[in-house]
Biotite code that builds the C-alpha atoms (Angstrom):
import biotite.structure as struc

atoms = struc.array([
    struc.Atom([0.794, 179.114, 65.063], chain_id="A", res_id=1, res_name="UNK", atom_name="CA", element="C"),
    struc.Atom([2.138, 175.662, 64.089], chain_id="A", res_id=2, res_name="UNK", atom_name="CA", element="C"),
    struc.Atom([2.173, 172.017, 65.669], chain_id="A", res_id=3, res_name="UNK", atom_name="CA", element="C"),
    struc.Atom([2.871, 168.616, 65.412], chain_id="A", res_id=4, res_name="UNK", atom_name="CA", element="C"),
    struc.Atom([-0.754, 167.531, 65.529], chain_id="A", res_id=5, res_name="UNK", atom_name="CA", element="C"),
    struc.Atom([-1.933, 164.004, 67.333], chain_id="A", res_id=6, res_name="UNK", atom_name="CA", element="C"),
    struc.Atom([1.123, 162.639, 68.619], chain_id="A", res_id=7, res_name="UNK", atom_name="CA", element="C"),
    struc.Atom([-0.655, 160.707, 70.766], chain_id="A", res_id=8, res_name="UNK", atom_name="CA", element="C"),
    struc.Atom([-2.274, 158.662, 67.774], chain_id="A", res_id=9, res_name="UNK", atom_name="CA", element="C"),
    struc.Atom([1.261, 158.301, 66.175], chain_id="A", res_id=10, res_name="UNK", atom_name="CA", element="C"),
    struc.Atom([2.541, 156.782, 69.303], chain_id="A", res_id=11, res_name="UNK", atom_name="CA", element="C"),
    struc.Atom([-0.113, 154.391, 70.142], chain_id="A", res_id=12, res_name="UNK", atom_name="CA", element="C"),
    struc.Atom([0.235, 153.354, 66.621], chain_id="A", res_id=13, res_name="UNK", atom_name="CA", element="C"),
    struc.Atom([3.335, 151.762, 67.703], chain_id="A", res_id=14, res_name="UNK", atom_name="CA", element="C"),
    struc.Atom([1.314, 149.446, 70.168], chain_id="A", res_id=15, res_name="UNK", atom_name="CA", element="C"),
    struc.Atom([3.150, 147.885, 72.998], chain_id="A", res_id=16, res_name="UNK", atom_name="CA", element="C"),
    struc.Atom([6.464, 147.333, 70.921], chain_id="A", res_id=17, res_name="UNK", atom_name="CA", element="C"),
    struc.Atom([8.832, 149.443, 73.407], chain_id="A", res_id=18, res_name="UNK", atom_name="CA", element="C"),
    struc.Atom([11.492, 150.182, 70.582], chain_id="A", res_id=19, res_name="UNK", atom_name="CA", element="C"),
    struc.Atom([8.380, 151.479, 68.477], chain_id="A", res_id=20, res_name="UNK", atom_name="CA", element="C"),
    struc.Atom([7.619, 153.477, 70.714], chain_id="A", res_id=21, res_name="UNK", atom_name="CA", element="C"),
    struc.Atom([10.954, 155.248, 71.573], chain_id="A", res_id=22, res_name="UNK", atom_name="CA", element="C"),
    struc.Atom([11.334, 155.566, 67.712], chain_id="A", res_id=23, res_name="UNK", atom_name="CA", element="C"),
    struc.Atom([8.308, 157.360, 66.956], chain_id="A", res_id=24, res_name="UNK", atom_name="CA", element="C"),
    struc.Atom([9.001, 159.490, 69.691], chain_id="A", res_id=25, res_name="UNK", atom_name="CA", element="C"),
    struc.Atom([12.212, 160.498, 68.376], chain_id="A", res_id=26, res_name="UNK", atom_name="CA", element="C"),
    struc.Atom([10.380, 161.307, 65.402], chain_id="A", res_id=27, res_name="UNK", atom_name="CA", element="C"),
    struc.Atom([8.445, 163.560, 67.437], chain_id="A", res_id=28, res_name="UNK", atom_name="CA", element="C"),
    struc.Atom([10.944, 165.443, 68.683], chain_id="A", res_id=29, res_name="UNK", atom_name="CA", element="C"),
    struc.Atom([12.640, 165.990, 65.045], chain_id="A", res_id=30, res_name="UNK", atom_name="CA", element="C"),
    struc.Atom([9.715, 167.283, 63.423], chain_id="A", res_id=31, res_name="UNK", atom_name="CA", element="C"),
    struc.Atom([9.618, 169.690, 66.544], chain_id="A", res_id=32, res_name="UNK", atom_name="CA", element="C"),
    struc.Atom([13.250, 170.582, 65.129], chain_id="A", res_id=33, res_name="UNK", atom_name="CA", element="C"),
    struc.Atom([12.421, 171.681, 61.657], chain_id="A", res_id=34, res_name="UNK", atom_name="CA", element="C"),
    struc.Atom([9.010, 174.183, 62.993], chain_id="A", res_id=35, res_name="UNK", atom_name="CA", element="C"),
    struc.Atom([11.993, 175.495, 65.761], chain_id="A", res_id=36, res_name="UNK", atom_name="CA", element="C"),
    struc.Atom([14.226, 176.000, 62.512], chain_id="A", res_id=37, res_name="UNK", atom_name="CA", element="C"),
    struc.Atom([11.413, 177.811, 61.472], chain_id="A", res_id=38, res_name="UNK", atom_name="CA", element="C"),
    struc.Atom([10.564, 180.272, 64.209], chain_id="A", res_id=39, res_name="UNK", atom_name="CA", element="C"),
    struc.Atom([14.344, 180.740, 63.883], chain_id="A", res_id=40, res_name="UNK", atom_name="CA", element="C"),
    struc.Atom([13.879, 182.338, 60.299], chain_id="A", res_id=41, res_name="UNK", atom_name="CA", element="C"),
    struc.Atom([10.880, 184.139, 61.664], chain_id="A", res_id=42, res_name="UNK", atom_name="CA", element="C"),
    struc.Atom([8.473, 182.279, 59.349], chain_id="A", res_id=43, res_name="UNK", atom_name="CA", element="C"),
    struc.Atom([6.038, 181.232, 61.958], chain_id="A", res_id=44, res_name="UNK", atom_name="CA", element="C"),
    struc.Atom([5.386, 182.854, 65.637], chain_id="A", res_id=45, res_name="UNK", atom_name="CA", element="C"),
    struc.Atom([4.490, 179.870, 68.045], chain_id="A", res_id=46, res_name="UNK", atom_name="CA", element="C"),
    struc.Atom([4.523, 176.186, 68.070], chain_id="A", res_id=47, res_name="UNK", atom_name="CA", element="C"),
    struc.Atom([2.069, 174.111, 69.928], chain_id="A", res_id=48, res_name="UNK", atom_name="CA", element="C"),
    struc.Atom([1.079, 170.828, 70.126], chain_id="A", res_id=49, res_name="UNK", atom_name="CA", element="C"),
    struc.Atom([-2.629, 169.370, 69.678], chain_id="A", res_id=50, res_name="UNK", atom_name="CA", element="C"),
    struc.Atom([-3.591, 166.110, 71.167], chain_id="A", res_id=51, res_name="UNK", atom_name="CA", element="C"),
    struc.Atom([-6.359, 164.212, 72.813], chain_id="A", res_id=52, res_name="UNK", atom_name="CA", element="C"),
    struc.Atom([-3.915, 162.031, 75.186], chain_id="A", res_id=53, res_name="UNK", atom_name="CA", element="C"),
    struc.Atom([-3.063, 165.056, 77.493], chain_id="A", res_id=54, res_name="UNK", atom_name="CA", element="C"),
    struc.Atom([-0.504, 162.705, 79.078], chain_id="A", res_id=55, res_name="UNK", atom_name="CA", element="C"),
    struc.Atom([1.207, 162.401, 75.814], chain_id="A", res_id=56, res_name="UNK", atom_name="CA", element="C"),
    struc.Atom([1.439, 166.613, 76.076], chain_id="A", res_id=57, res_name="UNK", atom_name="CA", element="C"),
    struc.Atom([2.505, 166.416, 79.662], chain_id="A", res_id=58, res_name="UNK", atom_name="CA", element="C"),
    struc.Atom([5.397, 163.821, 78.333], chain_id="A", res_id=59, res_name="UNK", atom_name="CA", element="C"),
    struc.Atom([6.105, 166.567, 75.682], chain_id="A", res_id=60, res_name="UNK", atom_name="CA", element="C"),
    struc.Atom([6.215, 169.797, 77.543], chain_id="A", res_id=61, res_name="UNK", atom_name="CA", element="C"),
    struc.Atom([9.435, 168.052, 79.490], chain_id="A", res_id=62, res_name="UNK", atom_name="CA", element="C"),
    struc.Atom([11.414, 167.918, 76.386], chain_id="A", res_id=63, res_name="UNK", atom_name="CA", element="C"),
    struc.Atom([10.102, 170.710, 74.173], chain_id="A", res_id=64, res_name="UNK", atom_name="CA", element="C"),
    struc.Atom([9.604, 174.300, 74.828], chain_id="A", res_id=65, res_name="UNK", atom_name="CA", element="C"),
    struc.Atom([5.998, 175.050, 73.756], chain_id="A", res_id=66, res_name="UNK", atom_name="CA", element="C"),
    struc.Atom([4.715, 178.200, 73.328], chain_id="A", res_id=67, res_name="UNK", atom_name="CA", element="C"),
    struc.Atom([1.489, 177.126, 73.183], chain_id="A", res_id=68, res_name="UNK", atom_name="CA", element="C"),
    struc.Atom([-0.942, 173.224, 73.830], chain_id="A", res_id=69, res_name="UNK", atom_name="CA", element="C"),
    struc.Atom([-4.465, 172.367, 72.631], chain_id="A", res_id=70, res_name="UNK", atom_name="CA", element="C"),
    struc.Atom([-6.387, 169.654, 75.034], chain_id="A", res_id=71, res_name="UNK", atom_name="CA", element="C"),
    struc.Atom([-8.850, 167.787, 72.957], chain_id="A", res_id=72, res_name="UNK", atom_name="CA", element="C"),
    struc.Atom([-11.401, 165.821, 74.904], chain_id="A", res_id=73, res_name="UNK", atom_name="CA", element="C"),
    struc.Atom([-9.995, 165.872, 78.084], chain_id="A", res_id=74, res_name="UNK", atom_name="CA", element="C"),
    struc.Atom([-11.122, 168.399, 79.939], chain_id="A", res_id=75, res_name="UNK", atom_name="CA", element="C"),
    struc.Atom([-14.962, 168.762, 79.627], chain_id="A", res_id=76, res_name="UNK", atom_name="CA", element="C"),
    struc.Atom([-17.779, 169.138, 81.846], chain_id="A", res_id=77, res_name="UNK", atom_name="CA", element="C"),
    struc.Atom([-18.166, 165.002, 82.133], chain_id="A", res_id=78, res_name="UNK", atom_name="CA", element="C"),
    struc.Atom([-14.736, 164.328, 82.334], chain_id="A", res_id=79, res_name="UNK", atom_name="CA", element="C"),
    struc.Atom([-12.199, 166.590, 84.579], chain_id="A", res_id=80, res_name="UNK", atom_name="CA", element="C"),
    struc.Atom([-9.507, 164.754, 86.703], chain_id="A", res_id=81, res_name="UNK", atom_name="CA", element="C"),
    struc.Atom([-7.687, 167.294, 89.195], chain_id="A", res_id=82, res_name="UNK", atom_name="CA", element="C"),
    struc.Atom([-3.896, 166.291, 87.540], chain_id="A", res_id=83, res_name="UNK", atom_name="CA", element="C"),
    struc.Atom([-4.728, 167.549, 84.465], chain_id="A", res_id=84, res_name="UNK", atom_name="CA", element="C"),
    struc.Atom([-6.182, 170.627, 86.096], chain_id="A", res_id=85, res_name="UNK", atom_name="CA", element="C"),
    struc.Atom([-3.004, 170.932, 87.596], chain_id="A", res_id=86, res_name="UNK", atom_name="CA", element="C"),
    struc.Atom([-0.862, 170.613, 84.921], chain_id="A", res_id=87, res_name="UNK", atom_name="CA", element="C"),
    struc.Atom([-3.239, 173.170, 82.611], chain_id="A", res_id=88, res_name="UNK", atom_name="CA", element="C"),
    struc.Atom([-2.619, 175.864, 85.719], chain_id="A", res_id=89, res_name="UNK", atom_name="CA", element="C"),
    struc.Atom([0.882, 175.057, 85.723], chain_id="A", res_id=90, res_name="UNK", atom_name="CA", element="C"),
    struc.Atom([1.752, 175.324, 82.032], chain_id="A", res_id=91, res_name="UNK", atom_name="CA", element="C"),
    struc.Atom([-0.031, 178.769, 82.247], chain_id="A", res_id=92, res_name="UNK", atom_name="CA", element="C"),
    struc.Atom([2.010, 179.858, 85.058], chain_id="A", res_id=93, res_name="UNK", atom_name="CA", element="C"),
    struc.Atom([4.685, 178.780, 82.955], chain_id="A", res_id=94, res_name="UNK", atom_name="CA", element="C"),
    struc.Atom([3.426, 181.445, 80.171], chain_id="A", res_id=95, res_name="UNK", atom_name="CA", element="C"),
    struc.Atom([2.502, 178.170, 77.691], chain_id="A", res_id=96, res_name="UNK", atom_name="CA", element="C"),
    struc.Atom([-0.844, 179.381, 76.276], chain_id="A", res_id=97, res_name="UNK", atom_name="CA", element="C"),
    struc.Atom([-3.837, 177.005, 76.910], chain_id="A", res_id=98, res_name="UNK", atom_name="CA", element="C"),
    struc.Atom([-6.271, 175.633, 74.471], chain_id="A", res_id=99, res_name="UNK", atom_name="CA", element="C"),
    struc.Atom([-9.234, 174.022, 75.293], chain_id="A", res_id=100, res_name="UNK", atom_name="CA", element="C"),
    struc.Atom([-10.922, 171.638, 72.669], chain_id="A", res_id=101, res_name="UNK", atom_name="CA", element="C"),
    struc.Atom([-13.443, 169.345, 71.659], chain_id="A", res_id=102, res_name="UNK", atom_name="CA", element="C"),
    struc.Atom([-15.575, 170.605, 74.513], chain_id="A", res_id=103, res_name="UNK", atom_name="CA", element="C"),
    struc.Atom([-18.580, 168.179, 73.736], chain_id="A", res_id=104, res_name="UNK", atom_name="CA", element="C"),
    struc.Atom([-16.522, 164.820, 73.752], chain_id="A", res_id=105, res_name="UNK", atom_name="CA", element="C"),
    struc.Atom([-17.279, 164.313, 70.007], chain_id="A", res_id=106, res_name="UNK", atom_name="CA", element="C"),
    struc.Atom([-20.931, 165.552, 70.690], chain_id="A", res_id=107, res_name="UNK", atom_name="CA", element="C"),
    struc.Atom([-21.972, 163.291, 73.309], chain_id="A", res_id=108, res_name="UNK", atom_name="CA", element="C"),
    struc.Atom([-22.579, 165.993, 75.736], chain_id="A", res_id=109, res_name="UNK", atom_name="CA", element="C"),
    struc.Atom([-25.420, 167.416, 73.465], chain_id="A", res_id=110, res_name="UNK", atom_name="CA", element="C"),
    struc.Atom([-26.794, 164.228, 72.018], chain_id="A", res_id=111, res_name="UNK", atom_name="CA", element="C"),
    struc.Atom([-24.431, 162.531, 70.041], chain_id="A", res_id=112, res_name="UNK", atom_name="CA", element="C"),
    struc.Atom([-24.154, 158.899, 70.179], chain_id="A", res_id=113, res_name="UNK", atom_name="CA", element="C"),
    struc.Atom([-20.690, 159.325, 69.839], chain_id="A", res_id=114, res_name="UNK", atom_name="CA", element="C"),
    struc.Atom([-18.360, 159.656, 73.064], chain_id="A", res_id=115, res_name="UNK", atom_name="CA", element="C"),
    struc.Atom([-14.704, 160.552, 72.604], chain_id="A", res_id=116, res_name="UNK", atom_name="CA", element="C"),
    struc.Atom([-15.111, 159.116, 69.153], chain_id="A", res_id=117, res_name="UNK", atom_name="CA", element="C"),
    struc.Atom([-16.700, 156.082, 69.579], chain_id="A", res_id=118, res_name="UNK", atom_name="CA", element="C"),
    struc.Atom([-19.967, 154.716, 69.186], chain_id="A", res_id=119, res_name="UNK", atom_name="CA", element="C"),
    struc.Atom([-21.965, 154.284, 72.531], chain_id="A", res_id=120, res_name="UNK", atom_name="CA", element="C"),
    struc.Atom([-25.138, 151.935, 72.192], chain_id="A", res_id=121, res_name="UNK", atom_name="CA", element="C"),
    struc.Atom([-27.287, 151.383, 75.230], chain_id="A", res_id=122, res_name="UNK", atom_name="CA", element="C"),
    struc.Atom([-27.180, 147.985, 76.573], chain_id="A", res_id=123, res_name="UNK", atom_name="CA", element="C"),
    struc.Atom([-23.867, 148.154, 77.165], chain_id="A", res_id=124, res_name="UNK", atom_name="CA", element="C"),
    struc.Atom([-22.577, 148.854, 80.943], chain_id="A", res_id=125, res_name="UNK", atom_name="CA", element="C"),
    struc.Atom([-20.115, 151.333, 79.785], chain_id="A", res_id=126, res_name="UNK", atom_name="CA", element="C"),
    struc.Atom([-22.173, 153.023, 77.572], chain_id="A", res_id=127, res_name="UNK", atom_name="CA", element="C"),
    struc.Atom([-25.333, 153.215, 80.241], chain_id="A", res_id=128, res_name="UNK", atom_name="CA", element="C"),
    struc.Atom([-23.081, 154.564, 82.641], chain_id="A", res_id=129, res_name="UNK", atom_name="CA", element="C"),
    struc.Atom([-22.793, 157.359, 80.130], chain_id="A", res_id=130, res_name="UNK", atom_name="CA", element="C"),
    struc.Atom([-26.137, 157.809, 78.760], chain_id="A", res_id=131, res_name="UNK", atom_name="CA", element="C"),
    struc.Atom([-27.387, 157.793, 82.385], chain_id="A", res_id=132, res_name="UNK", atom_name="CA", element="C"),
    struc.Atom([-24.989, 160.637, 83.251], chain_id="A", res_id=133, res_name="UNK", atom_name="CA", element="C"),
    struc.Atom([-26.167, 162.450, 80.095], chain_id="A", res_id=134, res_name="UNK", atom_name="CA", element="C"),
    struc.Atom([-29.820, 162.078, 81.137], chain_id="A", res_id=135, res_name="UNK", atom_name="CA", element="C"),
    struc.Atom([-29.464, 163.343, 84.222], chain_id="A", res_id=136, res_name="UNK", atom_name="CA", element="C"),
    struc.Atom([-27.185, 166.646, 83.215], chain_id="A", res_id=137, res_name="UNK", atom_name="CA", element="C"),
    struc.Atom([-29.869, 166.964, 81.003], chain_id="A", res_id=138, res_name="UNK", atom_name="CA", element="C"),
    struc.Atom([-32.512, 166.965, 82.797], chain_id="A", res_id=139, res_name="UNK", atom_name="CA", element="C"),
    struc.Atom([-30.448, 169.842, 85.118], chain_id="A", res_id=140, res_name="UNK", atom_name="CA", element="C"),
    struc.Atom([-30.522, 171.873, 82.424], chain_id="A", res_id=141, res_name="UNK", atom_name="CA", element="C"),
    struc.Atom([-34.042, 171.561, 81.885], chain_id="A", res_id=142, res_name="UNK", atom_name="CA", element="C"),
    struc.Atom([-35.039, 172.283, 85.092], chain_id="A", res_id=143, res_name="UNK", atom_name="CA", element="C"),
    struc.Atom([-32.527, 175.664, 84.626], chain_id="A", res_id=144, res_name="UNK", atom_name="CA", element="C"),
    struc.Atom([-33.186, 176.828, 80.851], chain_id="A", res_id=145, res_name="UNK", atom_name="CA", element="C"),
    struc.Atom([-29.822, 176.112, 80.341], chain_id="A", res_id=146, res_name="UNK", atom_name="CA", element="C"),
    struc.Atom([-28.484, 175.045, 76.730], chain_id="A", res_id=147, res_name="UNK", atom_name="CA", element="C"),
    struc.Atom([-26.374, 171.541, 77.292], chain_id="A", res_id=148, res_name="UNK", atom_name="CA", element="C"),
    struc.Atom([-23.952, 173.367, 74.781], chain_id="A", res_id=149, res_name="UNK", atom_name="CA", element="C"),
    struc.Atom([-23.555, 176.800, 76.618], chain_id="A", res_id=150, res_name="UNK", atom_name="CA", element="C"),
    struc.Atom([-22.873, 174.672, 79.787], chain_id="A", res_id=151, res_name="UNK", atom_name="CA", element="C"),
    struc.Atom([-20.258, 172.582, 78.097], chain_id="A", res_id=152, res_name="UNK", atom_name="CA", element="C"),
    struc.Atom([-18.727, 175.969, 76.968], chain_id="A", res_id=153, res_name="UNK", atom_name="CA", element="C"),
    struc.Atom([-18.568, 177.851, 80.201], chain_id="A", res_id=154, res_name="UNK", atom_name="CA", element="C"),
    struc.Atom([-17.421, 174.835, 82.380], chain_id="A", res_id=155, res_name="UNK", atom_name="CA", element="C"),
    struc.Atom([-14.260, 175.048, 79.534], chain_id="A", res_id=156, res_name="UNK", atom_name="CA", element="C"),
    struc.Atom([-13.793, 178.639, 80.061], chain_id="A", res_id=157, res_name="UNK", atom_name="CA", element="C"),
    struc.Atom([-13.652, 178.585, 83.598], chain_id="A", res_id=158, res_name="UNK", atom_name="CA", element="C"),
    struc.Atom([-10.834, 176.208, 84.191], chain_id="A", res_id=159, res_name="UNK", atom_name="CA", element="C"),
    struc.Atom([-7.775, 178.085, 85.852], chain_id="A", res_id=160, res_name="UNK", atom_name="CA", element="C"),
    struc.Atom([-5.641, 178.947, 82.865], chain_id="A", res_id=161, res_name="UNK", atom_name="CA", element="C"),
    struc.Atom([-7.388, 178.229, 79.975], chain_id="A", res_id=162, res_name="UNK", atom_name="CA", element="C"),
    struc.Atom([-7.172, 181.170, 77.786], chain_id="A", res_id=163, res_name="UNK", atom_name="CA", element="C"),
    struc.Atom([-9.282, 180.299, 74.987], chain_id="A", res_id=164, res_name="UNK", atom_name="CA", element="C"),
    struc.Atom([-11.306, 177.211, 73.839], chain_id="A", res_id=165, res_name="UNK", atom_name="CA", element="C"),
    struc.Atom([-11.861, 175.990, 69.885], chain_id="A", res_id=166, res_name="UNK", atom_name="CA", element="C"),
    struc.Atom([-15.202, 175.398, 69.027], chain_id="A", res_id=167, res_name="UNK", atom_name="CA", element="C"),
    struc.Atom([-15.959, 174.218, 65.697], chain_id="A", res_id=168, res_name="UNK", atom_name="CA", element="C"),
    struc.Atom([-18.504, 174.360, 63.602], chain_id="A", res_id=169, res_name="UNK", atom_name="CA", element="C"),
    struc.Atom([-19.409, 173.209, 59.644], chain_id="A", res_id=170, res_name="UNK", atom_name="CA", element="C"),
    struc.Atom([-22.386, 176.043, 59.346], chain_id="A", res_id=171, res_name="UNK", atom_name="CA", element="C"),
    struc.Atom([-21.539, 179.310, 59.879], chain_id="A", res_id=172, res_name="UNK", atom_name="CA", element="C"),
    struc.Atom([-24.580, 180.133, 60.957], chain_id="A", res_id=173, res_name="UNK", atom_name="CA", element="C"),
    struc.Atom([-23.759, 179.199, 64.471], chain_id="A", res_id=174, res_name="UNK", atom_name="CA", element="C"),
    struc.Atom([-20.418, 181.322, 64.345], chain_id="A", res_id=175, res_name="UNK", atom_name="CA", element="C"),
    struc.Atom([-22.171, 183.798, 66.414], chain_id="A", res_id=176, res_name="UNK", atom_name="CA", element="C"),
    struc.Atom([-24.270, 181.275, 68.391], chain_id="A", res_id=177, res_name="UNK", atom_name="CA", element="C"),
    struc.Atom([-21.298, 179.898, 69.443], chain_id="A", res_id=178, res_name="UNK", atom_name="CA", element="C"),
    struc.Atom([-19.471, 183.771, 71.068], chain_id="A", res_id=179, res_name="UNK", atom_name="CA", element="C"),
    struc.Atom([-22.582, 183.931, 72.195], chain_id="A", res_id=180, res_name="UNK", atom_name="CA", element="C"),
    struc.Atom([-22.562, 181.102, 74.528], chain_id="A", res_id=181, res_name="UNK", atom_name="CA", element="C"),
    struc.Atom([-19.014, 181.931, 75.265], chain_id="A", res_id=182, res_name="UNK", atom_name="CA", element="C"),
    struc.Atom([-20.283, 185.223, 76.564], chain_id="A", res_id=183, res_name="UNK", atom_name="CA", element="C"),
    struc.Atom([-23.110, 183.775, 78.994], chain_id="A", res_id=184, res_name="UNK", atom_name="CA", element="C"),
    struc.Atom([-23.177, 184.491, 82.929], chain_id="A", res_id=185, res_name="UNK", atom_name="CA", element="C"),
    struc.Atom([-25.260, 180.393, 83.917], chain_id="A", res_id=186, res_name="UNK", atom_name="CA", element="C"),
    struc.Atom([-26.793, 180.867, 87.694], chain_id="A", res_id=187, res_name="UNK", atom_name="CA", element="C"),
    struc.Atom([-24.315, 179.478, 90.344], chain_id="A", res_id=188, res_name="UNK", atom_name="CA", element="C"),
    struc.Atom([-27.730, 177.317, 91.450], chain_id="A", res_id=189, res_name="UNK", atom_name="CA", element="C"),
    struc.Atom([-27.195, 175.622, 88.164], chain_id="A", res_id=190, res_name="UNK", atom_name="CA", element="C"),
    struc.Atom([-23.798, 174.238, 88.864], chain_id="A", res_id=191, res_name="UNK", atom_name="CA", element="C"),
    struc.Atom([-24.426, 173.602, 92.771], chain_id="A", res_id=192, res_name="UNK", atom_name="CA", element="C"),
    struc.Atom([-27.297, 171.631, 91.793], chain_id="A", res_id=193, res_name="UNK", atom_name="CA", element="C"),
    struc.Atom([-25.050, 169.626, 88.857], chain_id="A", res_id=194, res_name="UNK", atom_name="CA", element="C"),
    struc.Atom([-22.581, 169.345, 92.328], chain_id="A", res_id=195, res_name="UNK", atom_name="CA", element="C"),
    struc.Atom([-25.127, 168.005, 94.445], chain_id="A", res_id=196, res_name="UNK", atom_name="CA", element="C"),
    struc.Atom([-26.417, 165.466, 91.784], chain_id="A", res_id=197, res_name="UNK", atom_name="CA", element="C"),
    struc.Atom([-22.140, 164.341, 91.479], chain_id="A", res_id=198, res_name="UNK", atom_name="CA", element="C"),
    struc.Atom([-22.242, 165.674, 87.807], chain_id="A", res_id=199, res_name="UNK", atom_name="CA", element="C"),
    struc.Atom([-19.456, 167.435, 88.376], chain_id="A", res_id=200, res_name="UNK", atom_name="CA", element="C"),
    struc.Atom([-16.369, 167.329, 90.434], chain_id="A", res_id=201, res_name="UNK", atom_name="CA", element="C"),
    struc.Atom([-15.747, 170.770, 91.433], chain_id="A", res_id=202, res_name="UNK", atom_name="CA", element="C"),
    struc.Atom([-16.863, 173.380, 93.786], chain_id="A", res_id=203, res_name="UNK", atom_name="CA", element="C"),
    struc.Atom([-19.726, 175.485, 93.180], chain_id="A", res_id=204, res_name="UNK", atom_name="CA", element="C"),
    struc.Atom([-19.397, 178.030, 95.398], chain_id="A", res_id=205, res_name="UNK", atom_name="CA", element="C"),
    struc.Atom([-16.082, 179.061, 93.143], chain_id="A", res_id=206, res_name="UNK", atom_name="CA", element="C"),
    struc.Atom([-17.951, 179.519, 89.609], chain_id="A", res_id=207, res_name="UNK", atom_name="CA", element="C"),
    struc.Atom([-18.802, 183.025, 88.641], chain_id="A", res_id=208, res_name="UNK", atom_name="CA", element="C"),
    struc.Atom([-15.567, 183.971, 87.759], chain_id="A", res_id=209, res_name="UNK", atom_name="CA", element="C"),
    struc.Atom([-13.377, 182.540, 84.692], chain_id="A", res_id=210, res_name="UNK", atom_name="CA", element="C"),
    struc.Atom([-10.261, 180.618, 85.940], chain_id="A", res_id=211, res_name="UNK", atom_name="CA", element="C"),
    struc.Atom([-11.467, 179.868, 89.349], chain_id="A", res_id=212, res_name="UNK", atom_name="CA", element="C"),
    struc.Atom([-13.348, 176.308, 89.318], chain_id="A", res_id=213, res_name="UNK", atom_name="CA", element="C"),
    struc.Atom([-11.865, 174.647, 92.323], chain_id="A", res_id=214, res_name="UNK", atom_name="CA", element="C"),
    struc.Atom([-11.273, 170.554, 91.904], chain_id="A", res_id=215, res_name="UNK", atom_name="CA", element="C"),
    struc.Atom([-11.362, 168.509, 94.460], chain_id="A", res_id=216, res_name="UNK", atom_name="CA", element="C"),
    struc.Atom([-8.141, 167.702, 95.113], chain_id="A", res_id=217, res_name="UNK", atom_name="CA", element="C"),
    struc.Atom([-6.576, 171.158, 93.586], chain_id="A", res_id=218, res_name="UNK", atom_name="CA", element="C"),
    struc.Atom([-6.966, 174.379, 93.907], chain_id="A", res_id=219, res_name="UNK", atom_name="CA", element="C"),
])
């Protein structure tokens, strides 16, 4: 499995400069050339793309025919808008193999500081928006026995077409911590009560079985 990996930070490196842009796109597309060159030699067996910007992918899948995407920090138990939802189901109807990624947003979800790669301090509104949504999932999975983490991991797992998610560690101890929570049945209470609370913006009464969260919005 090959890719072109963060597009989406190549392109915004161009800024607002529109010529940039369509040139570093461009360059996109040829690098997609040579790993098509070699799939045609048999040298590799599927080409993907990686990116946090999932519109960047959605821009991509138009012009390229993936076999396979990775969505870093985009679709996660705080933050799930229903379009990409529908455009995750859609590539998998499509046969494109799903990836979900960077499940945590950087770690914030289980105590970071760090959301979507940058530094959250409290005091600021933004930030206190977050750290108050944080306390409050928290304290759900207090009040549940539920592990932040293994939440974070099932919510990934059960969006419709999302066939595997990349969770990674720097100890190896937690290698099997890790399949473990990927392997965990959490009470339906827990996410109606996350519902109920506007946690989360899907319906409960779907969870229970991988690859049927229903968004508002999209089903």
């Amino acid at each position: 499995m090959v890719s072109v990996h963060d597009p989406d930070e190549y392109l915004a490196a161009a800024g607002d400069n529109g010529e940039e842009q369509t040139r570093r796109y461009e360059d996109i597309l040829d690098a997609y050339e040579a790993l098509f060159d070699l799939k045609r030699q048999g040298r590799v067996a599927a080409i993907g793309v990686g990116a946090k910007d999932w519109r960047v992918i959605k821009r991509l899948v138009r012009d390229v025919p993936l076999d396979w995407v990775m969505f870093a920090n985009s679709m996660t138990l705080k933050s799930h808008p229903w379009e990409l939802a529908y455009l995750i189901k859609e590539l998998a109807d499509r046969g494109v193999r799903v990836i979900n990624s960077a499940v945590f947003n950087s770690g914030f979800l289980v105590g970071s500081d760090y959301f979507d790669y940058k530094l959250m301090r409290r005091g600021d509104p933004v930030a206190d928006r977050l750290f108050r949504w944080r306390d409050e999932f928290f304290a759900v999975c207090d009040e549940f026995g539920v592990m932040p983490a293994a939440a974070c991991v099932q919510f990934a797992l059960y969006v419709p077409g999302v066939c595997s998610i990349a969770l990674q560690s720097s100890n190896p101890d937690r290698v099997k911590e890790n399949l473990d929570m990927a392997a965990m049945q959490l009470p339906w209470e827990f996410w109606q009560a996350l519902r109920e609370r506007d946690l989360i913006n899907f319906d409960p009464m779907a969870v229970g079985r991988p690859g049927y969260i229903r968004f508002n919005n999209y089903y």
